[in-house]
Each structure stands twice: as structure tokens, then as C-alpha cells.
C-alpha positions as CSV (number, residue, x, y, z in Angstrom):
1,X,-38.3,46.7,49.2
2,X,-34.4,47.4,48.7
3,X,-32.3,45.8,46.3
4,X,-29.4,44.0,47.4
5,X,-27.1,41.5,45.6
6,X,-28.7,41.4,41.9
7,X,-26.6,42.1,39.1
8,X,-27.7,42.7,35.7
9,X,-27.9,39.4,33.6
10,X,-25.3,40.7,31.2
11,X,-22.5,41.1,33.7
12,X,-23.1,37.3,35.2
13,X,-23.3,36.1,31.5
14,X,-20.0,38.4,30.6
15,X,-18.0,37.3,33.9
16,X,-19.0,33.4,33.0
17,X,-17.4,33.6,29.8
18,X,-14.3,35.6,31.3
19,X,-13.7,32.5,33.7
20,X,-14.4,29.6,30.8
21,X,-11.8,31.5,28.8
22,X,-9.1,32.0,32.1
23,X,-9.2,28.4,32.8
24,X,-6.3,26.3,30.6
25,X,-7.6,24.2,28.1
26,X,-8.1,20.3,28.4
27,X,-4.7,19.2,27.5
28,X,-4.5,17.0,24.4
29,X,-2.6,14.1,23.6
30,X,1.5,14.5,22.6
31,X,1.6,14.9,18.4
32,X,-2.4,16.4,18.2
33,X,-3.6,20.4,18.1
34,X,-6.4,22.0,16.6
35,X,-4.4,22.1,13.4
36,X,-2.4,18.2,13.2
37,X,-2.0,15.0,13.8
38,X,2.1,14.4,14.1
39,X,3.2,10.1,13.3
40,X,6.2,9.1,13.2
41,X,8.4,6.5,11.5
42,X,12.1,4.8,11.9
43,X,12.6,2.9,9.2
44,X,15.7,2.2,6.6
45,X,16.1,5.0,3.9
46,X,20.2,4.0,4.2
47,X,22.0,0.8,3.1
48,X,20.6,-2.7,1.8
49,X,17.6,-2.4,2.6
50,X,17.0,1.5,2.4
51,X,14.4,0.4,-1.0
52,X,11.5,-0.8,1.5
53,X,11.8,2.3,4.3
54,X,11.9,4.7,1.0
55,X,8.9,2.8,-0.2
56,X,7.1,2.5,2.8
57,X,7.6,6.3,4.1
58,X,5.9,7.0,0.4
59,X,2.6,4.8,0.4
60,X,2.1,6.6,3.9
61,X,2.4,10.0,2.6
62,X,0.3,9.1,-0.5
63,X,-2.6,8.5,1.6
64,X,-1.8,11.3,4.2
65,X,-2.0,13.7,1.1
66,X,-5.0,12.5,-0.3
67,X,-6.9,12.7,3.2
68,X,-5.7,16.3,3.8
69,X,-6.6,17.3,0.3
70,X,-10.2,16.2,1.8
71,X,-9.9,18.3,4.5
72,X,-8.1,16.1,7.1
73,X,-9.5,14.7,10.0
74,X,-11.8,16.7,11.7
75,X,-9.8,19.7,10.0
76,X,-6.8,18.7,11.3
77,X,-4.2,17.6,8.8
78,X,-2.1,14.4,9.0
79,X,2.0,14.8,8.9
80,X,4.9,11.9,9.2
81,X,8.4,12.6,10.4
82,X,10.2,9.5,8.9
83,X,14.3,9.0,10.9
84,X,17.0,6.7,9.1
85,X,17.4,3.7,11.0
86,X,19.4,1.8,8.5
87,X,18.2,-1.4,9.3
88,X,20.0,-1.3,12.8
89,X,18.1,-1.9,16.0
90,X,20.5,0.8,18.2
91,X,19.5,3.4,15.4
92,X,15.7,2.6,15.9
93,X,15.8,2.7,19.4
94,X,17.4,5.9,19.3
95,X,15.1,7.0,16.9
96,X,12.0,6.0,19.0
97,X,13.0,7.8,21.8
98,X,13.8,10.8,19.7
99,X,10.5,10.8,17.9
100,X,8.6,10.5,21.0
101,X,10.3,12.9,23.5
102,X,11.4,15.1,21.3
103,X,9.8,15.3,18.4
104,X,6.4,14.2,20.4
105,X,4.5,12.0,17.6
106,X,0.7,11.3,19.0
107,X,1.8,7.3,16.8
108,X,4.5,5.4,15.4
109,X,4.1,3.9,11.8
110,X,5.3,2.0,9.4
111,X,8.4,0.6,10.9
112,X,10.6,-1.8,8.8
113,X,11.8,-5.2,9.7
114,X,12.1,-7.3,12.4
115,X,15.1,-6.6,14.6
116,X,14.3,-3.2,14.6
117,X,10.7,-3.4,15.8
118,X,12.2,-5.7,18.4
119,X,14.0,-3.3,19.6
120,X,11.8,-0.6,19.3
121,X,8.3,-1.8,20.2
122,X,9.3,-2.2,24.4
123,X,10.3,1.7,24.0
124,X,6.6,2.4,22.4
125,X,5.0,0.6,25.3
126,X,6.6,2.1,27.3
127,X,5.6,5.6,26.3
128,X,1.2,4.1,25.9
129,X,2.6,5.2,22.2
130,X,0.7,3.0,19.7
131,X,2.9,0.8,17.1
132,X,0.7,0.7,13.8
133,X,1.5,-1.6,10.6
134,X,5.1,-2.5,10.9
135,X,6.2,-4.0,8.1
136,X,7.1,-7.6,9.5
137,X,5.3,-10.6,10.0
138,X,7.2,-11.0,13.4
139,X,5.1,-13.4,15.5
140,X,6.2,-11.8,18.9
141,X,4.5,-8.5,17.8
142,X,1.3,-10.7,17.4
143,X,1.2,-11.4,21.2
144,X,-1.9,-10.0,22.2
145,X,0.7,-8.2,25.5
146,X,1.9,-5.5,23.0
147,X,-1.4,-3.5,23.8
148,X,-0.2,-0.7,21.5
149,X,0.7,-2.7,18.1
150,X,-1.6,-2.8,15.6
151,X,-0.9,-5.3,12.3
152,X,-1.9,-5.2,9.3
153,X,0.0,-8.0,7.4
154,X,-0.6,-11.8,7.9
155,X,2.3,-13.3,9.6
156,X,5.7,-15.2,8.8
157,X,4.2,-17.9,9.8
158,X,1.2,-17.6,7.3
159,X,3.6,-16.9,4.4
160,X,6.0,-20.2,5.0
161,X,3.0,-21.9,5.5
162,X,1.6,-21.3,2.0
163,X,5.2,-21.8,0.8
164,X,5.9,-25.2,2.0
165,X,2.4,-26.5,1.2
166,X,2.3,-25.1,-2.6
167,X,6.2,-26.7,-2.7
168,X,4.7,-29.6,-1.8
169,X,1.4,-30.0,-2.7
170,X,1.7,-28.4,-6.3
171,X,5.3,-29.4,-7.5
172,X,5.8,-32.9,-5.1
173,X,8.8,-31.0,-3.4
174,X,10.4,-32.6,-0.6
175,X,13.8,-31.8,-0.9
176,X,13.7,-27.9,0.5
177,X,16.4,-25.6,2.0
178,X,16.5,-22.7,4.0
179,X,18.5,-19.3,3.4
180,X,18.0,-16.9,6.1
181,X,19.2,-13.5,7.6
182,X,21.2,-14.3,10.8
183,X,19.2,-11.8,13.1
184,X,15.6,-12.0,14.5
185,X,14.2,-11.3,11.5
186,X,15.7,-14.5,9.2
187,X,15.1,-16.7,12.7
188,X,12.0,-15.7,12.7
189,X,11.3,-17.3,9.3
190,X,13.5,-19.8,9.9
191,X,11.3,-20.9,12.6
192,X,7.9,-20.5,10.4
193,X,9.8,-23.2,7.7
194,X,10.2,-25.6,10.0
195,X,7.5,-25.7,12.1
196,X,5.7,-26.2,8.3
197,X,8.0,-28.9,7.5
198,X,7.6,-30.8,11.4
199,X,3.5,-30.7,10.4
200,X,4.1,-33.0,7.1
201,X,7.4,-34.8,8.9
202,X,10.1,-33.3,7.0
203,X,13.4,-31.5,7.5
204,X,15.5,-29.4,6.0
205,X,18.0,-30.9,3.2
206,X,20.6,-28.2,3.8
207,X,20.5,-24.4,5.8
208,X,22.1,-21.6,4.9
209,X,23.1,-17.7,6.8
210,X,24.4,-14.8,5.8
211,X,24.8,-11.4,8.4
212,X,22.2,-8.4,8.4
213,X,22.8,-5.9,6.0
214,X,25.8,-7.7,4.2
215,X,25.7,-9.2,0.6
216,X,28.7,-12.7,2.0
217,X,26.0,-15.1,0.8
218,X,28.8,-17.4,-0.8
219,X,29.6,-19.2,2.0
220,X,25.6,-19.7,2.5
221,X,25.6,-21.0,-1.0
222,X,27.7,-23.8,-0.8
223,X,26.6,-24.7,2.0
224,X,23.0,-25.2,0.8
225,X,24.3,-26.5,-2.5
226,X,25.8,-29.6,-0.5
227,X,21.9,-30.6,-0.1
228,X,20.9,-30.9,-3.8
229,X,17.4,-29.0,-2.9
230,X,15.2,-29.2,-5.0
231,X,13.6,-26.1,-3.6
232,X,15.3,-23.0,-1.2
233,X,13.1,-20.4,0.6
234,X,14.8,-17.5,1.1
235,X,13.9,-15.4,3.9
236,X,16.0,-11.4,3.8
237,X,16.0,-8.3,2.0
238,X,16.1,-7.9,-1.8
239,X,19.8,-7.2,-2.7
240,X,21.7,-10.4,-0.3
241,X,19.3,-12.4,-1.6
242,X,19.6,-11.3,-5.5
243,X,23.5,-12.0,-5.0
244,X,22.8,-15.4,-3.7
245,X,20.1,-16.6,-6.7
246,X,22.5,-14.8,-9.3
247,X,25.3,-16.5,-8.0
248,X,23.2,-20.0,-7.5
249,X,21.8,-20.1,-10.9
250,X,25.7,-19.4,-12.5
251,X,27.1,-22.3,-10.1
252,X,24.1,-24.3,-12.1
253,X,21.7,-24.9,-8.9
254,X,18.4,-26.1,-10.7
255,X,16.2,-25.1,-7.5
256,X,12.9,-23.1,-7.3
257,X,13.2,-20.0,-5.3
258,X,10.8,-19.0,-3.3
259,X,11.1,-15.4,-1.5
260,X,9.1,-14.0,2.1
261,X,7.1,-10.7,1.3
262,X,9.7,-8.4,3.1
263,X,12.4,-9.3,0.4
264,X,11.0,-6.2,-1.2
265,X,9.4,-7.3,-4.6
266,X,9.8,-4.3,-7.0
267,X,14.0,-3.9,-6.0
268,X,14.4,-7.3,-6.2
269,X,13.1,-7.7,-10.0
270,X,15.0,-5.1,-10.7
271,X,18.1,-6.3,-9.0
272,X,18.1,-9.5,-10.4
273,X,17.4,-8.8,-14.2
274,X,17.2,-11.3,-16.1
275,X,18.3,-13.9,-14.1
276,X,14.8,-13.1,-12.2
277,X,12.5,-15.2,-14.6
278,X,10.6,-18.1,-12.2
279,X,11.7,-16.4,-9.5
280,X,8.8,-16.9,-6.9
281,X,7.4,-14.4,-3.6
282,X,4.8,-14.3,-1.5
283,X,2.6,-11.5,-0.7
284,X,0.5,-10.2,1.8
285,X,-1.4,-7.2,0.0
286,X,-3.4,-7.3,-2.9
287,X,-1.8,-7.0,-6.5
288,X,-0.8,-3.5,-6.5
289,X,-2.1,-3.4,-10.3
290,X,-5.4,-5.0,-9.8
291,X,-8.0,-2.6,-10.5
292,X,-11.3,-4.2,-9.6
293,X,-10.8,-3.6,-6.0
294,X,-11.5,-0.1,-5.2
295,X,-8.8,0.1,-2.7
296,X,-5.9,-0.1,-5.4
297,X,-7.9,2.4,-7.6
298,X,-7.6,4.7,-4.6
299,X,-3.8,3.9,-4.3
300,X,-3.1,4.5,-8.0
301,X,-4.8,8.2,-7.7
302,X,-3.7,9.1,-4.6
303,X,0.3,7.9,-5.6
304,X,0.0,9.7,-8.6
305,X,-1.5,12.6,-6.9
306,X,1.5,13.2,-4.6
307,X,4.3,11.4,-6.9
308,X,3.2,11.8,-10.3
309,X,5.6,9.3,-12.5
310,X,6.1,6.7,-9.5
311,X,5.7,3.3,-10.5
312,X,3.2,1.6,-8.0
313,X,4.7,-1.3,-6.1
314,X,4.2,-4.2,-3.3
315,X,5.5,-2.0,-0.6
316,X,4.2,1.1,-1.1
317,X,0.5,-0.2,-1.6
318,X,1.6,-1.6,1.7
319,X,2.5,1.7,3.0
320,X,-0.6,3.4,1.7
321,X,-2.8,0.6,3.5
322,X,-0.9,1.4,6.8
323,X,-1.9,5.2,5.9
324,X,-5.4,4.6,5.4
325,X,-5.0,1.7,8.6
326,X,-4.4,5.1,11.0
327,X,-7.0,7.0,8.8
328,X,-9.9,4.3,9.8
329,X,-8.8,4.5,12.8
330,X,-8.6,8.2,14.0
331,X,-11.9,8.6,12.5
332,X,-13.4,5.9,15.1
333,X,-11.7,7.9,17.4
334,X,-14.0,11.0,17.3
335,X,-13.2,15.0,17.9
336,X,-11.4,14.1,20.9
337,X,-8.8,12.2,20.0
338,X,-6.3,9.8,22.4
339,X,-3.7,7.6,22.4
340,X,-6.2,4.9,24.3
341,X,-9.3,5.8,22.3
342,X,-7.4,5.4,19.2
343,X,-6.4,1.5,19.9
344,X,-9.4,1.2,21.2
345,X,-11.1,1.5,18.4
346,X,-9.7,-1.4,16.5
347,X,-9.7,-4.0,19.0
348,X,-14.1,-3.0,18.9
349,X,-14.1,-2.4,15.3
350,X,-14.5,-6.2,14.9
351,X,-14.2,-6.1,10.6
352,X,-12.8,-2.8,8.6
353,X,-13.3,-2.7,4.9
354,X,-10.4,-0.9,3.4
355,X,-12.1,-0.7,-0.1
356,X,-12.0,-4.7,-0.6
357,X,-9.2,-5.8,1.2
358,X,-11.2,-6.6,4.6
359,X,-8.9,-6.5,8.1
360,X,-10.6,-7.8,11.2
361,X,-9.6,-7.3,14.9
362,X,-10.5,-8.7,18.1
363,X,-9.9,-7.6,21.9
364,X,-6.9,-9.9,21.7
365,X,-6.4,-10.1,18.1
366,X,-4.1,-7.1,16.8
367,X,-3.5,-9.0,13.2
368,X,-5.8,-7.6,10.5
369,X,-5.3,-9.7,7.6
370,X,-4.2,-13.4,7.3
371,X,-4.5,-13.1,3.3
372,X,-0.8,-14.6,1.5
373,X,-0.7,-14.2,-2.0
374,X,1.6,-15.8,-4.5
375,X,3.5,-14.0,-7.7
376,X,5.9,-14.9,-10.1
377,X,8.7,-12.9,-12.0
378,X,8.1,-13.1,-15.4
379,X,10.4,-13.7,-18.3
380,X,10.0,-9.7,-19.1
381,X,11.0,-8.5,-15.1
382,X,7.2,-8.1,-14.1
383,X,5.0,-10.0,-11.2
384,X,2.0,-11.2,-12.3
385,X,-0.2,-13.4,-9.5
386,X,-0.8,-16.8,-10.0
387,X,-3.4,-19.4,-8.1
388,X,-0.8,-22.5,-8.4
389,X,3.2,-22.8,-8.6
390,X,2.5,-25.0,-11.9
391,X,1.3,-21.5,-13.4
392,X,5.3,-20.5,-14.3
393,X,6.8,-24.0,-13.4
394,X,10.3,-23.7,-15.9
């Protein structure tokens, strides 16, 4: 019987694999390869407010170090390309397009303040580039319609919440002004006070503003000093707001202040000296000194691992919990890793346990934590938490 149209098994088997190997790879997403994962950041290392970008850029890095010392994700090691926004929302819109067309990060991370994400998040969207753990408590970026943000802070509103109510319920406050940023950001809180003061029938005794990135809080002072508060929540960055309690306390207003989370703690103890002392913030992360939760043991190795001498602070525990936010979340992602699969993965994750500080998501939830924590300045320039404003009442 004659042979016709049998090959040996080794040539089909040989030809098979030359035809898997001739066809192109499945492409992967912008910022992945075999090797990384590329995120990006724009966020302030320049001017006023450079102190929380530098901060934040460094808790991220922490925990990108201490996850590649492990062996990365899936092999693949985790980088961050952090730009210089300086606080300005043309320079982070710049920067976002830069770090996704050019630069082509698989995420954006870590971005700081308010205006700026404002500006930025539309450009994300745009892009399907996901937006994770800006450091604001912005309510727009809560809006279940940003499909690619991911929080991890509780919001403005949460934190002037907690403020107006311990004013009030702890010290019998009623006489409390406002000092805010005149941008998005200070409006933003602006908005939170009030809407706080409408739920218990109060206004206001006196407002005060003072321009992005400037320290011409004077004007602002005397403005709020016409209202004889008895109380002012402040709501801006770390060195406007030190000029304005400096200056407050030497004019001789006797007022508690009583600082938003995004101030940025550490810069503005140190700014304020001693002339800090009952000076009051709230918090949205754990005490970044509290060692029973295991999560802050990690950050304390894993900061002294990559910056050995560092002292650990509010905004770079923040910054690590962003980092280990992404980390959590590429790992739900699996081998093959995507942009969608990656967001995904938190709006089914339901609850994630970052070593005792538990985040939950929803399908239309993209807040993790609602936690607000209260601290006080000591007399000797340190925080220490405290459960009640009567804890360090003058």
C-alpha cells in the first residue's frame, strides 16, 4: 500500500513550535513586561507644599523596595517615575499626559492635592489609566463615575465632620471660623465645615482666604479675628497655615486650632516650633508609631530598609499604604495583568486587610477607609493621639 502524505511526528511537532514562536506575542498592557511594572506620580517636590509630594513619593518607594526584595510580583519588579508638579494644576496635567504617552506608566499613584487631581483625573479617564490613592479627601473623586480612581483615605467631609462635632460636643464650641485655601482644595473643605455646622444649625462666626501656594495669610487673619472664634479650622498646606497660627497666637487670638490631614503633620510641627503646643489635626491613617498593628511594623522596616535614618511620618505611612494599596491589588490581578482587571479587583475584593488597618470597596464604592483620627502637638513638638479634645485642652 503506498505511502502518501505522512510525515514523521518530529517534523509536525518541530514545525508547530516554529509557527507558536513566528506568531507576535499577546500584547501587554502600557507600563508591564516580563521584567516590570512602571506607576507613575505628579505630585509637588517644589514650593510650599513640596514636603507632602517628597513624602508621599518616599512611603511608595518604601514599599515598592520591600516587595521587590521579595521577588516582585510574579517576578516582575515594581518602579515609580515621580514628575514635579508644584502644586499647579497646568503642571499636573502636563505631567499626566507625559507620564502616560510618553513615559507609558501601566497606573498613576499618589498624587497630591486637590486642584491638581482635578485637573488631572479627566486626563486619566481618559487614557482607561487607573488613579490609585491620591492624597485628598476631594469628594468629586468619590463619585462612583471616575471608574479608574481608587481611594484610600476617608474624605473631607469625614474629617470636618469629626472636627466640628469634637468642637462641639467635647469643648461646648459654638463660636468656629473657617481659614481656607482659595482653590478647589480649601472650597472643598470649606464646603465639608459648613455642611457640619447646617446639621447642628450653626454658622460660621468669621471666614478667612489666603491664595494657593502663597504664605499672605494676614489679611485672612484679621478678618477672622473680627469674629472672636472661639475655635478656627484650618483647611491648607503646612507652611501658610504655620504663618497664620504664629502670627494669630502673637496678635493674642485665644482660639483652638484645628488642622485637615493634608496640612502635612510632620512639616507643620516642625514649622511651627514652639508656638505648635495644642495645636490640633486630624488624621486619616493610623499613628505612624503605633506598633501593635502589624501594618506600621511593616512600614518602620520596610522605611528603614530603603531610607535608613528617616524619621517615620503621617504622610509617608500614607504613601507606603498607597504602595502596598497597588501591591494588594496587582496580586488579585493574576499573571496576566490589565488596566481593567486591576480595578476590577477592588470593586470585588469587598474587604482588604492591610495588616490591621481594614479598607473595603464596593462596585460603586471606590473609598477604602472612613477611619479620622485625632492628634495633638505636644508641648515637646511631637503628635501623640488622643480619644477626646479635653485630652490637651490648654
Amino acid at each position: 500500500m503506498k505511502r502518501c502524505c505522512r510525515r514523521p511526528a518530529g517534523i509536525l511537532i518541530s514545525a508547530a513550535a516554529w509557527l507558536l514562536t513566528a506568531l507576535p506575542a499577546p500584547a501587554q498592557e502600557p507600563g508591564v513586561s516580563d521584567e516590570r511594572i512602571l506607576f507613575g506620580q505628579s505630585a509637588a517636590f517644589s514650593g510650599p507644599a513640596q514636603e507632602l509630594g517628597i513624602s508621599m513619593r518616599l512611603g511608595i518607594q518604601a514599599a515598592f523596595h520591600e516587595v521587590n526584595r521579595a521577588g516582585g510580583i510574579d517576578g516582575r519588579r515594581l518602579e515609580l517615575t515621580s514628575l514635579d508638579d508644584a502644586y499647579e494644576p497646568e503642571a499636573a496635567v502636563a505631567n499626566t499626559h507625559a507620564l502616560i504617552r510618553e513615559q507609558e506608566v501601566f497606573a498613576l499613584i499618589g498624587a497630591v492635592g486637590t486642584p491638581t487631581s482635578r485637573a488631572a483625573v479627566p486626563v486619566a479617564a481618559d487614557a482607561s489609566v487607573p488613579y490609585i490613592a491620591p492624597f485628598t479627601g476631594a469628594e468629586f473623586l468619590r463619585d462612583a463615575e471616575w471608574s479608574n480612581v481608587i481611594n484610600l483615605r476617608a474624605s473631607y467631609n469625614q474629617e470636618t465632620e469629626e472636627m466640628v462635632a469634637r468642637l462641639t460636643g467635647d469643648m461646648g464650641i459654638k463660636r468656629i471660623a473657617v481659614l481656607y485655601q482659595d482653590d478647589s482644595f480649601g472650597r472643598a473643605g470649606y464646603r465639608g465645615v459648613r455642611n457640619a455646622l447646617d446639621r447642628r444649625k450653626m454658622t460660621p462666626v468669621a471666614i478667612g482666604l489666603y491664595p494657593r501656594n502663597t504664605l499672605a495669610v494676614k489679611m485672612a487673619l484679621l478678618d477672622i479675628n473680627d469674629g472672636d472664634p472661639k475655635a478656627v479650622i484650618l483647611i491648607g498646606a503646612y507652611k501658610p497655615l504655620a504663618t497664620f497660627i504664629s502670627w494669630a497666637r502673637f496678635s493674642g487670638l485665644h482660639a483652638v486650632f484645628m488642622n485637615i490631614s493634608f496640612v502635612g503633620s510632620n512639616a507643620l510641627a516642625k514649622e511651627l516650633g514652639s508656638a505648635g503646643a495644642g495645636v490640633y489635626v486630624t488624621q486619616v491613617v493610623p499613628f505612624p508609631t503605633d506598633r501593635s498593628l502589624p501594618i506600621v511594623r511593616d512600614y518602620h522596616r520596610a522605611l528603614s530598609a530603603y531610607a535608613s535614618g528617616v524619621v517615620p511620618g503621617f504622610i509617608s505611612f500614607e504613601g507606603y499604604l498607597a504602595g502596598r494599596l497597588a501591591i494588594a491589588g496587582l496580586k488579585k490581578s493574576g499573571r496576566e495583568i490589565s488596566r481593567s482587571g486591576f480595578l476590577d479587583g477592588f470593586r470585588q475584593a469587598g474587604r482588604i486587610d492591610l495588616g490591621g488597618f481594614r479598607l473595603r470597596f464596593g462596585t460603586r464604592d471606590n473609598q477604602g477607609s472612613d477611619a479620622v483620627f485625632l492628634t495633638v502637638i505636644g508641648r515637646d513638638g511631637r503628635y501623640r493621639p488622643i480619644s477626646s479634645l479635653l485630652e490637651a485642652a490648654p
